[in-house]
N, CA, C and O atoms as CSV, one atom per row, in Angstrom:
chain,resi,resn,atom,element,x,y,z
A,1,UNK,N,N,-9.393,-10.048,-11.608
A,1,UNK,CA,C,-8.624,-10.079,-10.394
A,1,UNK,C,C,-8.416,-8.654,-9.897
A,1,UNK,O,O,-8.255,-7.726,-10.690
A,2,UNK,N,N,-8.421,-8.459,-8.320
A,2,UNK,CA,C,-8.341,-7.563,-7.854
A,2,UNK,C,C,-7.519,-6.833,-6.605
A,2,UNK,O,O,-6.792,-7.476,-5.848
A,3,UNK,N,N,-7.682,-5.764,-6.524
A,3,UNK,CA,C,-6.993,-5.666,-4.895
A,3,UNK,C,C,-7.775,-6.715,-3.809
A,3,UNK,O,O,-8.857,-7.259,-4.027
A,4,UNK,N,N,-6.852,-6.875,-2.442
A,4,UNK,CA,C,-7.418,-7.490,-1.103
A,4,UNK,C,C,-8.415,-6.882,-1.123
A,4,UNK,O,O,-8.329,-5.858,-1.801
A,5,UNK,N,N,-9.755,-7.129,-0.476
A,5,UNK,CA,C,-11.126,-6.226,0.028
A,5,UNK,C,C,-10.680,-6.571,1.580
A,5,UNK,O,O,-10.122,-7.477,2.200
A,6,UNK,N,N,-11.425,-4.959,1.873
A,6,UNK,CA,C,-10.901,-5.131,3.468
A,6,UNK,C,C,-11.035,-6.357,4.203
A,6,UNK,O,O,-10.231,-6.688,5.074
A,7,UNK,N,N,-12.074,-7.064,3.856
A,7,UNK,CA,C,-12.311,-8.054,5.015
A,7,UNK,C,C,-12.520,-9.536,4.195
A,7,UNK,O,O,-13.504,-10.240,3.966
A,8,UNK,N,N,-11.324,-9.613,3.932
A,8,UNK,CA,C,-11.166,-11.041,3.082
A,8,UNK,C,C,-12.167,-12.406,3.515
A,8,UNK,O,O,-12.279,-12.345,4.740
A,9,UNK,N,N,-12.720,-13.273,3.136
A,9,UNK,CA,C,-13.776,-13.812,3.520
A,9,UNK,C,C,-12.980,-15.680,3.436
A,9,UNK,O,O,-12.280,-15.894,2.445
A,10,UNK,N,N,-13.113,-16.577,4.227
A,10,UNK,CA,C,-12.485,-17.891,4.065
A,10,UNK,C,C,-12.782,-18.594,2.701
A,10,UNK,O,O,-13.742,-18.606,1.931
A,11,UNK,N,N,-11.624,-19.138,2.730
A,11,UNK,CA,C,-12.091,-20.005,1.105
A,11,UNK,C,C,-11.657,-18.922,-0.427
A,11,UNK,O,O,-11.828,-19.174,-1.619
A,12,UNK,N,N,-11.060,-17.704,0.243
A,12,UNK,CA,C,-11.000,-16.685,-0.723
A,12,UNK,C,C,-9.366,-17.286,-1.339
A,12,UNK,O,O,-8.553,-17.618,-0.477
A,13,UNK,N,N,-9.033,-17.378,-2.562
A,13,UNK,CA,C,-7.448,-17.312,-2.803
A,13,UNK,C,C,-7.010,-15.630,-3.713
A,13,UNK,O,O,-7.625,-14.790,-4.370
A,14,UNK,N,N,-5.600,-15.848,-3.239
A,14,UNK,CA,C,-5.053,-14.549,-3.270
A,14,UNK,C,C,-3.115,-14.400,-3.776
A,14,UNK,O,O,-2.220,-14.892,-3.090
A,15,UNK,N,N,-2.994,-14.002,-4.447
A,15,UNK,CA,C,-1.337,-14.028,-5.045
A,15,UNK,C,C,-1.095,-12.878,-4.858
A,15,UNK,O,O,-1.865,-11.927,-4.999
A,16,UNK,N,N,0.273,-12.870,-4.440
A,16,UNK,CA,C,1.309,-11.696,-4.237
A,16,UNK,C,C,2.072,-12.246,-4.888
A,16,UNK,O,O,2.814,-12.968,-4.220
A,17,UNK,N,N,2.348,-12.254,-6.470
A,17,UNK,CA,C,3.270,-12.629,-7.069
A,17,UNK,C,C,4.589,-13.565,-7.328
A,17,UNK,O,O,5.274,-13.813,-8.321
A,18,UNK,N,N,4.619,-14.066,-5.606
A,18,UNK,CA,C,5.532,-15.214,-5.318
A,18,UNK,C,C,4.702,-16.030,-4.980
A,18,UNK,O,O,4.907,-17.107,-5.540
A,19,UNK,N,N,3.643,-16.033,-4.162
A,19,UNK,CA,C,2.788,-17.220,-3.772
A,19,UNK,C,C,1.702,-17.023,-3.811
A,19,UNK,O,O,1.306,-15.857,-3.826
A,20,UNK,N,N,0.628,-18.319,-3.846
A,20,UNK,CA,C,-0.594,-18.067,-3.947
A,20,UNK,C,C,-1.283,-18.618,-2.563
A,20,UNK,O,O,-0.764,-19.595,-2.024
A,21,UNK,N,N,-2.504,-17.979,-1.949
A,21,UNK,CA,C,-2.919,-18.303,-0.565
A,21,UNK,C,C,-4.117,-18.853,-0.472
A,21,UNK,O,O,-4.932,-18.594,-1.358
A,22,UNK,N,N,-4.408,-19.544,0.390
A,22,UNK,CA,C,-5.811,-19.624,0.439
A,22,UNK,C,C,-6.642,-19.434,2.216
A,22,UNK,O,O,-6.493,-19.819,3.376
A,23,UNK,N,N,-7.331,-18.775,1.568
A,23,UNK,CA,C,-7.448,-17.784,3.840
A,23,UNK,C,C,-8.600,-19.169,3.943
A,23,UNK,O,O,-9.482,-19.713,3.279
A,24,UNK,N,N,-7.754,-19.302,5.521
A,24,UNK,CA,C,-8.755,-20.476,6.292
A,24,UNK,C,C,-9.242,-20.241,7.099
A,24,UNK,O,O,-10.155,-20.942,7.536
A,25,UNK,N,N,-8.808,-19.045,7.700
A,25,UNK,CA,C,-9.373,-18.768,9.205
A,25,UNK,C,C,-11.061,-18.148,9.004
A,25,UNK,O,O,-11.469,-17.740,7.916
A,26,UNK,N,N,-11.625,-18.166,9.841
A,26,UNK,CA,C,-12.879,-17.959,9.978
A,26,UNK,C,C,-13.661,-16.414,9.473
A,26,UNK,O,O,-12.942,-15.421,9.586
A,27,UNK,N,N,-14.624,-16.267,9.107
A,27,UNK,CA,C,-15.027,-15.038,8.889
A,27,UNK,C,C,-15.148,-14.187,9.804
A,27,UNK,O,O,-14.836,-13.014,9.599
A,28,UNK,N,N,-15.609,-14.599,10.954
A,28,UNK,CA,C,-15.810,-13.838,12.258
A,28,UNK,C,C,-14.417,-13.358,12.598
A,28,UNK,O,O,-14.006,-12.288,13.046
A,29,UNK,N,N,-14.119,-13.919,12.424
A,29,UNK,CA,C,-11.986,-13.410,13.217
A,29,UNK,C,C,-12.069,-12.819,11.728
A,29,UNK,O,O,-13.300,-12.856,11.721
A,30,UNK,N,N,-11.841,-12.439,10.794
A,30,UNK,CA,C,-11.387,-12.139,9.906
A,30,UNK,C,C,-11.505,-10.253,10.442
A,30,UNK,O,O,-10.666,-9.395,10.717
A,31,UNK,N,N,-13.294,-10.299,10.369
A,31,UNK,CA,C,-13.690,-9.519,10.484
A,31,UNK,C,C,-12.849,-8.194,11.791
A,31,UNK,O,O,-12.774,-6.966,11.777
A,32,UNK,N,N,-12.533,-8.886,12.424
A,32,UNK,CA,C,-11.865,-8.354,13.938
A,32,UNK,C,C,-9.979,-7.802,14.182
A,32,UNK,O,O,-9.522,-7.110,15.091
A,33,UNK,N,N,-9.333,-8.358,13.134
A,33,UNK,CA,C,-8.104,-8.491,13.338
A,33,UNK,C,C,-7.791,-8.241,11.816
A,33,UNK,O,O,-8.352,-8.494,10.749
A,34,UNK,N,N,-6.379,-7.493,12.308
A,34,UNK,CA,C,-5.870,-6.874,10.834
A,34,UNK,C,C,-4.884,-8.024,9.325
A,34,UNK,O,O,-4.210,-7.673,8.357
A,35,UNK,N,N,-5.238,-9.210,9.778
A,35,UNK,CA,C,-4.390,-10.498,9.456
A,35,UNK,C,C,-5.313,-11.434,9.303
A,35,UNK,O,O,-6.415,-11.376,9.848
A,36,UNK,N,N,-4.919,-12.399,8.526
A,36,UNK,CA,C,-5.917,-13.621,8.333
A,36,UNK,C,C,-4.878,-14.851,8.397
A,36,UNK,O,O,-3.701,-14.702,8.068
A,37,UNK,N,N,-5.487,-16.262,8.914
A,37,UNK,CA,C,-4.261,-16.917,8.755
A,37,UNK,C,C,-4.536,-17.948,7.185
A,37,UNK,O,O,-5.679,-18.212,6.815
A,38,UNK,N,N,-3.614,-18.300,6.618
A,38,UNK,CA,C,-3.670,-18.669,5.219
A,38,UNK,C,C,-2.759,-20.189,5.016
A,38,UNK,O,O,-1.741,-20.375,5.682
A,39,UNK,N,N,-3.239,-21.167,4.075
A,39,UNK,CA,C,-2.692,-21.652,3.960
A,39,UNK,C,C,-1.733,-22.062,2.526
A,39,UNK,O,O,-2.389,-22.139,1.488
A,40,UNK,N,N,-0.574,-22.264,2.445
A,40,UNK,CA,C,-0.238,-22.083,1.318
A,40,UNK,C,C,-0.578,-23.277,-0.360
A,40,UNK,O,O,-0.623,-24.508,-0.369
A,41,UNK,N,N,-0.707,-22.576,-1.237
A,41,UNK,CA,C,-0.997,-23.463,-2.680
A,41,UNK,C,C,0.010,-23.361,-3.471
A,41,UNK,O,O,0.619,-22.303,-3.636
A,42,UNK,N,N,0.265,-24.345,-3.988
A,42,UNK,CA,C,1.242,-24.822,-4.763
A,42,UNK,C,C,0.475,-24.755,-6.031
A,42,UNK,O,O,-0.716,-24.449,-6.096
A,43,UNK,N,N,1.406,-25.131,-7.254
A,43,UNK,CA,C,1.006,-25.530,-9.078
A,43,UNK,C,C,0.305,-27.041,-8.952
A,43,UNK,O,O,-0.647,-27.570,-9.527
A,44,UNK,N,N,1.210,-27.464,-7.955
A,44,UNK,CA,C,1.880,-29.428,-8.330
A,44,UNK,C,C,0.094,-29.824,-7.789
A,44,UNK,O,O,-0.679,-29.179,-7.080
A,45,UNK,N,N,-0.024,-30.836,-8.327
A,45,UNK,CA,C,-1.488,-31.652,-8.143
A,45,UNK,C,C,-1.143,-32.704,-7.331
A,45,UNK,O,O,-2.100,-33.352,-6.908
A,46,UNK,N,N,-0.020,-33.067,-6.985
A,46,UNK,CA,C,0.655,-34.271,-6.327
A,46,UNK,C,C,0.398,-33.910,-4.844
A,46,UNK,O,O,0.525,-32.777,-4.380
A,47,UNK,N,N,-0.097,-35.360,-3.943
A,47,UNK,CA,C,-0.091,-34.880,-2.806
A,47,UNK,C,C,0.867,-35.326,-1.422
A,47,UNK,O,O,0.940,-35.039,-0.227
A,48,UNK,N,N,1.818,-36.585,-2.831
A,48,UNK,CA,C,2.742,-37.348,-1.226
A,48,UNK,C,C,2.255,-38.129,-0.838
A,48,UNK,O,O,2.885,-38.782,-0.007
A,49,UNK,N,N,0.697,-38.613,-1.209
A,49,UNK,CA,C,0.446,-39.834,-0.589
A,49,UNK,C,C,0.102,-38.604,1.327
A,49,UNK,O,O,-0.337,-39.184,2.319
A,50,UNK,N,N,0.297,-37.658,1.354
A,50,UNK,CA,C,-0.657,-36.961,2.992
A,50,UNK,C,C,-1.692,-36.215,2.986
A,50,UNK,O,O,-1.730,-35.188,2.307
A,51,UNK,N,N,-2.595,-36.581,3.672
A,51,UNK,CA,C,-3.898,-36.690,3.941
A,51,UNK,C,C,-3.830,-34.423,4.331
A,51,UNK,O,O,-4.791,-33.658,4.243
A,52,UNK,N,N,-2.848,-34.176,4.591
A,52,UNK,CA,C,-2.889,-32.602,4.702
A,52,UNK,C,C,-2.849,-31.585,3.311
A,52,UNK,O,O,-2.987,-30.362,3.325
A,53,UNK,N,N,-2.630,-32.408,2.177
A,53,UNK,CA,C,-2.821,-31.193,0.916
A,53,UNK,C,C,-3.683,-31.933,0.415
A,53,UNK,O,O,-3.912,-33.120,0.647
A,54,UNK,N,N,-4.356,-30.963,-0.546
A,54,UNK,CA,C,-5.260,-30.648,-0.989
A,54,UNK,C,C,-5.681,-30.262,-2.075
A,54,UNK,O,O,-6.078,-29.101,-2.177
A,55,UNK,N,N,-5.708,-31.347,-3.438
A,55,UNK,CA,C,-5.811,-31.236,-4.587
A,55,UNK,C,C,-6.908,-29.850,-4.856
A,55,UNK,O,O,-7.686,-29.686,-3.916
A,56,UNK,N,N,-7.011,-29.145,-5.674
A,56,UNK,CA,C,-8.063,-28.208,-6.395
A,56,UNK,C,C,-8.772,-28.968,-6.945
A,56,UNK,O,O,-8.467,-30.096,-7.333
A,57,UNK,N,N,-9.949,-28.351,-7.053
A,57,UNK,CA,C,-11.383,-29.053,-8.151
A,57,UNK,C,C,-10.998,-28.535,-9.348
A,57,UNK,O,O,-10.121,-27.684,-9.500
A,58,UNK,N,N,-11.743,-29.120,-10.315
A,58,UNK,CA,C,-11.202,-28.482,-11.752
A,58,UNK,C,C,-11.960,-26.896,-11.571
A,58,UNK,O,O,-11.244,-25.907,-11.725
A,59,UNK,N,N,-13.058,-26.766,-11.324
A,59,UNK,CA,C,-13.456,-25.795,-11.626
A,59,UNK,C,C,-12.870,-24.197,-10.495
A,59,UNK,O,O,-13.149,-22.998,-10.501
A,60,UNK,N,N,-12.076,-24.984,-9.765
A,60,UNK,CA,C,-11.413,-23.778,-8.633
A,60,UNK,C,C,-11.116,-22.915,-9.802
A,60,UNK,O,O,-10.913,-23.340,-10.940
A,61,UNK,N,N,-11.106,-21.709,-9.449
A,61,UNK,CA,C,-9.723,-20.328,-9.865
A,61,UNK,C,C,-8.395,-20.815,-10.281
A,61,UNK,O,O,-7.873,-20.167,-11.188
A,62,UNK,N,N,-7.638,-21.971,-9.740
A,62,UNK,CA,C,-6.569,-21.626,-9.989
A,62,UNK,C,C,-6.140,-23.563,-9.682
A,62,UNK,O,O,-6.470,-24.187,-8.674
A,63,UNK,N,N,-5.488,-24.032,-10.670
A,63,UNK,CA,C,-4.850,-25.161,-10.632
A,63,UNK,C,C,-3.970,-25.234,-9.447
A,63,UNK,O,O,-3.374,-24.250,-9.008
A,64,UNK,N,N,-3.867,-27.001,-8.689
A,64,UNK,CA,C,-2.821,-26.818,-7.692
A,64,UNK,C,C,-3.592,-27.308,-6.084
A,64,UNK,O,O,-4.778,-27.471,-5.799
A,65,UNK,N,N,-2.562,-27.419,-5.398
A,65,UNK,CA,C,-3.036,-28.209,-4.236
A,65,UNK,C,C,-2.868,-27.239,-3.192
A,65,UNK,O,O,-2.155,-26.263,-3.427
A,66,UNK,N,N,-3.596,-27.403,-1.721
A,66,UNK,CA,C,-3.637,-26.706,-0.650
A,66,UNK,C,C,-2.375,-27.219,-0.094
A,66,UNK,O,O,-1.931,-28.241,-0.617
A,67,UNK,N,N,-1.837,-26.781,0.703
A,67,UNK,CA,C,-0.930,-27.382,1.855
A,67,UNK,C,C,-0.959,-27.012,3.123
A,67,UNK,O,O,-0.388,-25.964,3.424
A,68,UNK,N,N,-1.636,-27.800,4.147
A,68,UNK,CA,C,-2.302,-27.452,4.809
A,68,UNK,C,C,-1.269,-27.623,6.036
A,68,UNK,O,O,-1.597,-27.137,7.118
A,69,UNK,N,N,-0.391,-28.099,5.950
A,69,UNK,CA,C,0.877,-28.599,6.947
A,69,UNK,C,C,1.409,-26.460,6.588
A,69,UNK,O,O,1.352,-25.665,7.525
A,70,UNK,N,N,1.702,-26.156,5.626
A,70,UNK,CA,C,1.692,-24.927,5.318
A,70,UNK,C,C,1.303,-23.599,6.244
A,70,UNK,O,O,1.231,-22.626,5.493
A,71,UNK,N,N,1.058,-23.277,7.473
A,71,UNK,CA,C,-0.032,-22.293,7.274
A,71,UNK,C,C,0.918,-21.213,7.952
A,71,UNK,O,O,2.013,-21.375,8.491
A,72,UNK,N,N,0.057,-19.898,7.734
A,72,UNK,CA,C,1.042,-18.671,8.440
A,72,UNK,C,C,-0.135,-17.783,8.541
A,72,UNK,O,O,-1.129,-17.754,7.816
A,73,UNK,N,N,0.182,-17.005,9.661
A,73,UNK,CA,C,-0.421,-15.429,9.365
A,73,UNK,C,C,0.100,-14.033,8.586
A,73,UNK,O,O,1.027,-13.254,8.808
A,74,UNK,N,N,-0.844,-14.094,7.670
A,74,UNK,CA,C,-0.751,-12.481,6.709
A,74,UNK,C,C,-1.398,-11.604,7.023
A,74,UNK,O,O,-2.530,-11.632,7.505
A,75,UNK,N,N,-0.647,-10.599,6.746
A,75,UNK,CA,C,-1.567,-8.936,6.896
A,75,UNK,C,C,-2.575,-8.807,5.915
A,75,UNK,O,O,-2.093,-8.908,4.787
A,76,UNK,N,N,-4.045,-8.584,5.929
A,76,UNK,CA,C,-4.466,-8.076,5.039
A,76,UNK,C,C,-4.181,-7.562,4.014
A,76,UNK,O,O,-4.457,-7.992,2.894
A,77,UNK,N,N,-3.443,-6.330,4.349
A,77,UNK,CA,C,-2.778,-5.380,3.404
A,77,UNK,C,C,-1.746,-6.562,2.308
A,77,UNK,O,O,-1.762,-6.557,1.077
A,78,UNK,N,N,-1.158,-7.221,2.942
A,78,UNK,CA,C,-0.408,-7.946,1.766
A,78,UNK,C,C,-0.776,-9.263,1.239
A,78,UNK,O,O,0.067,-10.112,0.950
A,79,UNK,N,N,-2.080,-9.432,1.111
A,79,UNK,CA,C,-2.571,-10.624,0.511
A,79,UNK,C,C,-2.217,-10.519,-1.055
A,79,UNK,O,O,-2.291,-11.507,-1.785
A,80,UNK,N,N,-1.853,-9.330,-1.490
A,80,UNK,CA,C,-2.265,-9.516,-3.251
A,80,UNK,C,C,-3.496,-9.475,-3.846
A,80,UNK,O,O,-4.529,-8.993,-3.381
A,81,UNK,N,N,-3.305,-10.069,-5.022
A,81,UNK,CA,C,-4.337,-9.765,-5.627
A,81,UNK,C,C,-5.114,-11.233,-5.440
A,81,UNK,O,O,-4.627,-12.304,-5.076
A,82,UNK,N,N,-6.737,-10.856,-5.882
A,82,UNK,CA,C,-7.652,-11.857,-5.200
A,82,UNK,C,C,-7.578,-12.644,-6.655
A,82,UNK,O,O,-7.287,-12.181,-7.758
A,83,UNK,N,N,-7.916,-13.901,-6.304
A,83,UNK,CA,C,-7.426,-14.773,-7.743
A,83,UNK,C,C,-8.871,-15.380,-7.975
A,83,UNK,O,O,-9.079,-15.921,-9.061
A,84,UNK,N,N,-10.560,-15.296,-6.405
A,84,UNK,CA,C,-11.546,-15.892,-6.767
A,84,UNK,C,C,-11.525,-16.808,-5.472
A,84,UNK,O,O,-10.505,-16.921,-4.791
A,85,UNK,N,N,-12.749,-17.475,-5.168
A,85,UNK,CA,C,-12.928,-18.480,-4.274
A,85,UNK,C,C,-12.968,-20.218,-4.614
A,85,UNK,O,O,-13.303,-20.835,-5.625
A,86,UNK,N,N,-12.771,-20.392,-4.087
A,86,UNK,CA,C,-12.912,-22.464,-4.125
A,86,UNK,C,C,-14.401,-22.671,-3.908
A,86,UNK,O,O,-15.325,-21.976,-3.486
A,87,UNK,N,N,-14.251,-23.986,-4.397
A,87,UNK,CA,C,-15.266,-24.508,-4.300
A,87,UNK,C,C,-15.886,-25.038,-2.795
A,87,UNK,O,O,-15.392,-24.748,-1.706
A,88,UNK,N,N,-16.892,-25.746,-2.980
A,88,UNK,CA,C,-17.645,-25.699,-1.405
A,88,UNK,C,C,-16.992,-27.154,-1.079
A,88,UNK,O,O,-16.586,-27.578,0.003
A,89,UNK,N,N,-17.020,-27.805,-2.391
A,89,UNK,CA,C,-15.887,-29.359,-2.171
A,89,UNK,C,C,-14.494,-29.116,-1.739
A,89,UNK,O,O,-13.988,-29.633,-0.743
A,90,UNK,N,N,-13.879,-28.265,-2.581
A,90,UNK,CA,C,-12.974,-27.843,-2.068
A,90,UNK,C,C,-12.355,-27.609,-0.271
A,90,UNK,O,O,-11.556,-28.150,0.494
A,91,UNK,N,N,-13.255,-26.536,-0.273
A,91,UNK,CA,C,-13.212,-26.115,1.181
A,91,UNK,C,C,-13.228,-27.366,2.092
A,91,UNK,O,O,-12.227,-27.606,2.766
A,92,UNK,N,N,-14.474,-28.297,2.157
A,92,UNK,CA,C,-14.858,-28.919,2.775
A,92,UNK,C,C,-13.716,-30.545,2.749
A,92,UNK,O,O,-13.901,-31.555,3.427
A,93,UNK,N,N,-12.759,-30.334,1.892
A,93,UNK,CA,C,-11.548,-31.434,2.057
A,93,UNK,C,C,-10.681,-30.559,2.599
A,93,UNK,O,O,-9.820,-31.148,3.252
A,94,UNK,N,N,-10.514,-28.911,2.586
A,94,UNK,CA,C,-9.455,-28.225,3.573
A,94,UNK,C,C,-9.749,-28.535,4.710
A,94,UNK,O,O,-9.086,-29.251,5.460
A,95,UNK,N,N,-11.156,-27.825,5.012
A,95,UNK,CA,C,-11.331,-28.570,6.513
A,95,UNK,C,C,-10.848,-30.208,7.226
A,95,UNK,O,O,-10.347,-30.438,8.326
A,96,UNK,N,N,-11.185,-31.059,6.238
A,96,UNK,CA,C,-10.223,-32.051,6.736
A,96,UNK,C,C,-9.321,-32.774,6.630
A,96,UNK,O,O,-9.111,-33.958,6.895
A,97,UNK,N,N,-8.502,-31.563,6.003
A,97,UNK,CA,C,-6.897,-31.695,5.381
A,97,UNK,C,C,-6.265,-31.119,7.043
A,97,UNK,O,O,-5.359,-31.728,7.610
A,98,UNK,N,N,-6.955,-29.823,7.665
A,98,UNK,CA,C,-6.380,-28.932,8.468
A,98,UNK,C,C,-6.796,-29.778,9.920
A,98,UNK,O,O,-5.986,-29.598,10.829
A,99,UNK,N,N,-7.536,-30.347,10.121
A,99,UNK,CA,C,-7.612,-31.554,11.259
A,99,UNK,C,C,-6.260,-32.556,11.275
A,99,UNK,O,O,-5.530,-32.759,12.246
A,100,UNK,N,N,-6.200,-32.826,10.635
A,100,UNK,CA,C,-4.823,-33.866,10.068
A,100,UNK,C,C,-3.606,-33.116,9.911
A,100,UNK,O,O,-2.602,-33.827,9.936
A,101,UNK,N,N,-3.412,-31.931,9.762
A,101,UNK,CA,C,-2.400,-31.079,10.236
A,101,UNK,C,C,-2.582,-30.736,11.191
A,101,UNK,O,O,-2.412,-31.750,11.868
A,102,UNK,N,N,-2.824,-29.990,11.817
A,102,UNK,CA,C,-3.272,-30.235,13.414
A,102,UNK,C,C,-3.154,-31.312,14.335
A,102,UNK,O,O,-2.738,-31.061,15.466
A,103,UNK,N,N,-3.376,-32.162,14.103
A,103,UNK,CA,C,-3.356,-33.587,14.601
A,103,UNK,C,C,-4.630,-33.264,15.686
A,103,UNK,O,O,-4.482,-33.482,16.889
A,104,UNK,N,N,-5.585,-32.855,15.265
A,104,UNK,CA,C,-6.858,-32.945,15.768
A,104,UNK,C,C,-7.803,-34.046,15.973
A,104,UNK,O,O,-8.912,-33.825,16.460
């Protein structure tokens, strides 16, 4: 695990010691703007029975669900430390965890 890299890449997760993140926003915007927007991960594997979190694969980085109802913008600078990326399954149930938060 490491420092933020300047240009954090989607699907990346990241802890600052109180929480753990997972950046959703796009690579292209990433690239452009000093912030990424993130959504937050929990420990708990439980999802409520809503279609917006987002269990982990076993093999993710880090045990624990997305919460995609969750999201905020962070500074680069304070992402923390990088904890590793998700899986491509992973990702691909954020994506339509974050439609359903959205109400897309």
């Amino acid at each position: 695990m490491s420092a933020a890299p300047p240009h954090p890449l989607r699907g990346e997760l990241y802890a600052d010691g109180q929480h753990i993140v997972l950046v959703v926003s796009r690579d292209s915007r990433n690239d452009h703007f000093p912030n990424v927007l993130v959504a937050e991960v929990t420990e708990s594997l439980l999802t409520g029975g809503l279609n917006s979190v987002v269990p982990l694969d076993d093999n993710d980085p880090v045990e624990g669900s997305v919460h995609c109802d969750f999201l905020f913008v962070i500074e680069k600078q304070d992402l923390g430390e990088y904890m590793g990326t998700v899986s491509q399954g992973s990702i691909d149930r954020v994506d339509r965890a974050l439609l359903v938060a959205l109400g897309i």
